[in-house]
C-alpha angles and dihedrals in degrees: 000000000000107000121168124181106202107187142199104003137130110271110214120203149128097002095312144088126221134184103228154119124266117198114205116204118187101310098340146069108254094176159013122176137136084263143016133188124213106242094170129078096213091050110135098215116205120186115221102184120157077010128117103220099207134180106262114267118267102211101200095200129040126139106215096190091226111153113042107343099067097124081082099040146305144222093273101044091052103043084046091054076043102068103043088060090057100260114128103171129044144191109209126196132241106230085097113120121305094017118250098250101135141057091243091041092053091050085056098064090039076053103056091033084054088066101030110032124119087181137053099262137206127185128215118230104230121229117202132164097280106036115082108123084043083056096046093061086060108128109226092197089065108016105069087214149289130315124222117192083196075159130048110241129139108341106030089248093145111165094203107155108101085202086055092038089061101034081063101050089042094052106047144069099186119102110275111201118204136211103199122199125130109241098203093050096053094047094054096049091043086056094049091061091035084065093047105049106354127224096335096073117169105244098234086083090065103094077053102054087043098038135187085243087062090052098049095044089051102040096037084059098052084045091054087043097059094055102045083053102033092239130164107240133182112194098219110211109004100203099168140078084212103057089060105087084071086078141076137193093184090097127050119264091249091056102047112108081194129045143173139227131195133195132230093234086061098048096053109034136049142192087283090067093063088083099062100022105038116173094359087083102029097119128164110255082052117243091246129175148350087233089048090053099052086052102050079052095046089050092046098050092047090040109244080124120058107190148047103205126159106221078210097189109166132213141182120262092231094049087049089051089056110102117284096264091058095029103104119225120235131074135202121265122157102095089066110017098106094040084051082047084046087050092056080052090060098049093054099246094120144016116240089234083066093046097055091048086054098044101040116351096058096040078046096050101034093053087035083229116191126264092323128091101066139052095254134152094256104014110109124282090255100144143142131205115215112193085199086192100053102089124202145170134252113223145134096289101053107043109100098198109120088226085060107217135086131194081234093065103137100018114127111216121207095206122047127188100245098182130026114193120191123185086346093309119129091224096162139034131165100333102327123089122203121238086244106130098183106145119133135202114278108243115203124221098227 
């Protein structure tokens, strides 16, 4: 039997922290308590002292890239990159190719996640104009929800009939994610500056051509949407001060019909960060202002946003160096999306009792995941030590993405995730992480 003692960390959970020992046997959580002794003979003991021992992060939004898309990276690269960055269950998109619009379509990616995963993995179900009775087979015990393109990105998935639009969020009761951005609105502001400056525009002009009015156009119609149907509707990748009037934090989570996500990109850059990292950052929804950041911060911390995601979407160097019009939007992100979180933590902007309700409770919560998502005696062995004094620097060699590059390149973190456990496997540990590929299917308690 597989039996760890971690000792003496800080047990992060519910809103609390408390000093104590967590015993793993096999897959599960047998116990928390102030002190345990170790009763068994074959027991790994690991000492977490000065550490926070936290429920792996649940990012609720990555783009893998597996089928079709793999020069850039696979299930197994980025699950591996994952959970070295302290996320141990993850929900991937469908605009892979072909895209997952079908039931068949969507096994087959379980399929190939059931070999190759380092995490425990979940698969949107995409919507697009044309597959409604293909959407309405979706399991809800075993599909965390539906996917809207109300935007095009990556994969030409755009959902863009409003009749369609409304059937689907009439006829289902899964969770539908949206990514909300106003295609007219972004094409007549691309041609303006294509008529400006072609094909080769500085990127600065991004957060322009795919403006906060797109997103607030887009987004405030799902929303409006959702409470004419009665949908439940969860905003992907809220990028906008402005958007957030369309939600609300006078209600609990659990009882919320319509819910927010924020990135990390757009927690930590702005629009002042275009001139000396260019396309690295250039995201959609766009990286926009100072103003819009603090904002994003300000509606996380009182609650009108649920979730911390990282919408990690890689891409090659060389694709990204391509003009503004080719370069594709999107960046990896993880490897180091809880220690920028952690960062935050530092620099007093948030308590790491908040952190942990954003990264794993709440997705948690707002998916009703099974038995992950929080440090509980029988819910699965998914945790994750951070040592928050044991600085270290991001660069080449230690980033894991297959595309091999980060936006962080050169940031020294003050915390870094010593140990990742998944299922109850130790699968990383400083720096190094186990061939051990024992993520399972999330399962949802509905």
């Amino acid at each position: 039997m597989n039996r760890i003692l971690i000792k003496n960390a800080k047990i992060v959970n519910e809103g609390a922290i408390f000093e104590g020992d967590l015993l793993i046997e096999d897959k599960f959580i047998k116990e928390i308590a102030e002190s345990i002794s170790a009763k068994f003979s074959d027991v790994k003991i690991i000492d977490a002292e000065g550490s926070f021992l936290i429920p792996g992060a649940i990012d609720d939004q990555v783009h893998f890239r597996e089928p079709g898309l793999t020069h850039k990276g696979t299930i197994e690269t980025e699950s591996r990159a994952a959970v070295a960055g302290g996320i141990t269950s993850f929900i991937e998109q469908p605009n892979t190719v072909p895209n997952a619009v079908t039931q068949e379509l969507l096994e087959e990616k379980y399929q190939r996640a059931s070999e190759t995963s380092y995490a425990n993995y979940g698969f949107m179900m995409g919507g697009t104009n044309d597959n409604l009775e293909e959407l309405l087979k979706t399991n809800p015990k075993n599909v965390p929800g539906i996917k809207l393109f109300l935007g095009s990105s990556t994969g030409n998935m755009l959902v863009d009939d409003e009749a369609v639009l409304e059937k689907i969020f009439s006829s289902t009761q899964m969770l539908i994610a949206a990514h909300c951005e106003d295609e007219t609105t972004i094409r007549q502001n691309l041609e303006k500056y294509k008529e400006e400056y072609g094909d080769d525009i500085p990127v600065k002009f991004h957060p322009l051509i795919r403006s906060a009015e797109a997103c607030y156009i887009s987004s405030s119609r799902a929303v409006a949407l959702a409470k004419k149907t009665g949908a439940r509707l969860h905003v992907f990748h809220v990028s906008t001060a402005k958007e957030l009037e369309l939600f609300t934090n006078k209600i609990p989570l659990e009882d919320k019909k319509i819910t927010a996500e924020v990135c990390i990109h757009h927690l930590w850059f702005s629009d002042a960060d275009y001139e000396k990292k260019g396309a690295l950052i250039k995201w959609n929804p766009a990286v926009k202002t100072a103003e819009d950041r603090q904002a994003l911060w300000d509606a996380l911390l009182d609650d009108r946003i649920d979730v911390v995601a990282t919408d990690h979407a890689p891409h090659t160097l060389d694709e990204k160096k391509n003009p503004y019009t080719s370069s594709p939007s999107g960046g990896p992100l993880v490897q180091h999306a809880v220690v920028a979180m952690f960062e935050a933590y530092h620099q007093k902007k948030i308590s790491v009792e908040k952190i942990v309700e954003k990264m794993a409770h709440n997705p948690a919560k707002l998916f009703r995941v099974e038995k992950r998502g929080f440090v509980k005696e029988g819910y699965y062995a998914d945790l994750v030590i951070v040592n928050p004094g044991l600085p270290w620097n991001v660069k080449k060699e230690n980033i894991l993405y297959k595309c091999g590059w980060s936006p962080f390149e050169g940031v020294n973190f003050k915390s870094r995730i010593t140990h990742t456990f998944v299922n109850g496997s130790l699968v990383y540990n400083n720096f190094k992480v186990k061939d051990i590929r024992c993520g399972e299917r999330l399962l949802f308690d509905r």
